[in-house]
N, C-alpha and C positions, 0 to 999 in steps of 0.2 A: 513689578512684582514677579518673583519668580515661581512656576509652574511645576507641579509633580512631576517625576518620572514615571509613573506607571498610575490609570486611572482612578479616580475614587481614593488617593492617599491623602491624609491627613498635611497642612501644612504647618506649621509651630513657627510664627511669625515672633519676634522677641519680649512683644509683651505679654504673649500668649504663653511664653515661655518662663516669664518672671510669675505672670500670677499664679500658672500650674505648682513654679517653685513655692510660692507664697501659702498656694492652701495644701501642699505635700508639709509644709512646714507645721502649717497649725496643726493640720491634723494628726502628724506626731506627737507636738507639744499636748495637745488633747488627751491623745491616746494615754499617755504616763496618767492624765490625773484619775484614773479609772481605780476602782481594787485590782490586784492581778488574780482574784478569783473570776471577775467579769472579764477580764481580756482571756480566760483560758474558757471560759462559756462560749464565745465568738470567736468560733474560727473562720479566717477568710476563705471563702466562696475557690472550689479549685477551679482555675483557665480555662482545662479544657476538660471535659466529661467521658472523651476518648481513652480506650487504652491503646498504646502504641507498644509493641510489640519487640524484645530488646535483640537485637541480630547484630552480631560481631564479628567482622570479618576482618583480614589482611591483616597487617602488621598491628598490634594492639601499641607499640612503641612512635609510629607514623601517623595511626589515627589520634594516639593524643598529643601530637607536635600540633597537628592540622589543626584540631581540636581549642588545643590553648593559646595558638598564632591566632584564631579567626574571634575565640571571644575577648583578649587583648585587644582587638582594634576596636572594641564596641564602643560608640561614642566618637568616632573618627568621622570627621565632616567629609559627607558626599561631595564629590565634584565630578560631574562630567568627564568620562576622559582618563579620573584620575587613576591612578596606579600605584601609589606611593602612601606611608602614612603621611607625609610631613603636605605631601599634593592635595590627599585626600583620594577618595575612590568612589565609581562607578559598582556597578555589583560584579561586572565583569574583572574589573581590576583590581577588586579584592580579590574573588576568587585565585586569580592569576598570580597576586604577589604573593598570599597564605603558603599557595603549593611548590611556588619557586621557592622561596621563604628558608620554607620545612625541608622538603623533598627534593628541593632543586628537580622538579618535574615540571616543565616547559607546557602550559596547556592555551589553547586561542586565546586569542585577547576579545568575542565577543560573546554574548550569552550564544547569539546563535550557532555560533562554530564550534561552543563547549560542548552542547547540547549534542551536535557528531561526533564528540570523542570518542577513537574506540575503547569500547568496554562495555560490559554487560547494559541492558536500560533495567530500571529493577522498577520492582509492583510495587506502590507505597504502603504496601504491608510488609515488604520484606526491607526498608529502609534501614542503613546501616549507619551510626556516627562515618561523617567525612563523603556521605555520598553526594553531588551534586545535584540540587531540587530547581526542575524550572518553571516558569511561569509563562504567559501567554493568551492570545485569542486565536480563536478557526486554526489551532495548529503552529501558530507563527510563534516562536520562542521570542519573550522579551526581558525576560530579567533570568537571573541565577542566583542561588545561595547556596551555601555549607550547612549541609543536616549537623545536629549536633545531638540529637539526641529526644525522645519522651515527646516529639512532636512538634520540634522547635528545629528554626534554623538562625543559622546569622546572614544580615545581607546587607548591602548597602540601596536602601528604598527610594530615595528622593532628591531632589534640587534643592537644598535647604534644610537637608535633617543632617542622622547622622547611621555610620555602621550599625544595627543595631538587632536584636534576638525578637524576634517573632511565632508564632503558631503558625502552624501548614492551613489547621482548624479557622484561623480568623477569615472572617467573611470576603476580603477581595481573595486572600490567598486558594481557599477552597475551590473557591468558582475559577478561577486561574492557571489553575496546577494543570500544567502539560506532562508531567515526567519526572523519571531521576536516572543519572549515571552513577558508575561507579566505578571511581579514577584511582582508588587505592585496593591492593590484593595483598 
């Protein structure tokens, strides 16, 4: 059986995966036999209760390459190591290929070495699309994502999942959150 990358993550073993499809499916099928009077009565619950705050920095043309490379891979199976779509990716090896990718900008290959890039550290109020968010305990950096915006990042989370958009807000990330750089001006 293979083991999360970072503690307390979810793992989506293939059945788990078929039935999540199975009742995503009814539930749709469901959803149509309603009036569309009652489907505009019920609006879905929003994510996160937070305002985040919209800060726009560096190249507006660089933040959305970074931007559209990093939510293109969403759904790109983790793999230890990896660095590659066709390999798969770690969170650091997304990060890494996203910025080579876009910007042919050379950044470590590990969360912990990103995390010294030089460049500003910024306040997670003052988070910018494209800035580097990382994660951690007592200080020790262990993962990284791509801010993207409204409170979300994209990252690559686990042994067995896949690249995928998150909330900063959701509960391992909040209690996690070491930092952010900012690798694009």
């Amino acid at each position: 059986m293979k083991t999360a990358h970072y503690p307390g993550s979810p793992r989506c073993l293939p059945v788990a995966r078929a039935a999540a499809g199975l009742v995503l499916g009814a539930t749709l099928l469901l959803a149509g036999c309603g009036s569309e009077r009652e489907a505009v009565r019920k609006p879905a619950p929003p994510a996160s209760t937070r305002v985040w705050p919209t800060t726009q920095v560096g190249d507006p043309a660089a933040v959305n390459n970074v931007l559209m490379r990093a939510l293109g891979l969403v759904g790109t199976p983790y793999r230890y190591g990896g660095n590659t779509p066709d390999a798969g990716f770690d969170c650091s090896g997304l990060v890494s290929y996203v910025y080579r990718d876009m910007l042919d900008l050379r950044l470590p290959r590990t969360s912990r070495d990103l995390a010294q890039v030089q460049g500003p550290k910024i306040a997670e109020d003052r988070l910018a699309p494209a800035d580097l968010v990382f994660f951690g305990t007592r200080g020790n950096v262990s993962h990284v994502g791509i801010y993207v915006g409204e409170g979300r990042f994209v990252h690559a989370p686990s042994t067995g999942g896949t690249v995928r958009l998150d909330h900063l807000d959701g509960p391992y990330w909040r209690d996690h959150y070491t930092g952010a750089r900012r690798v694009v001006n």
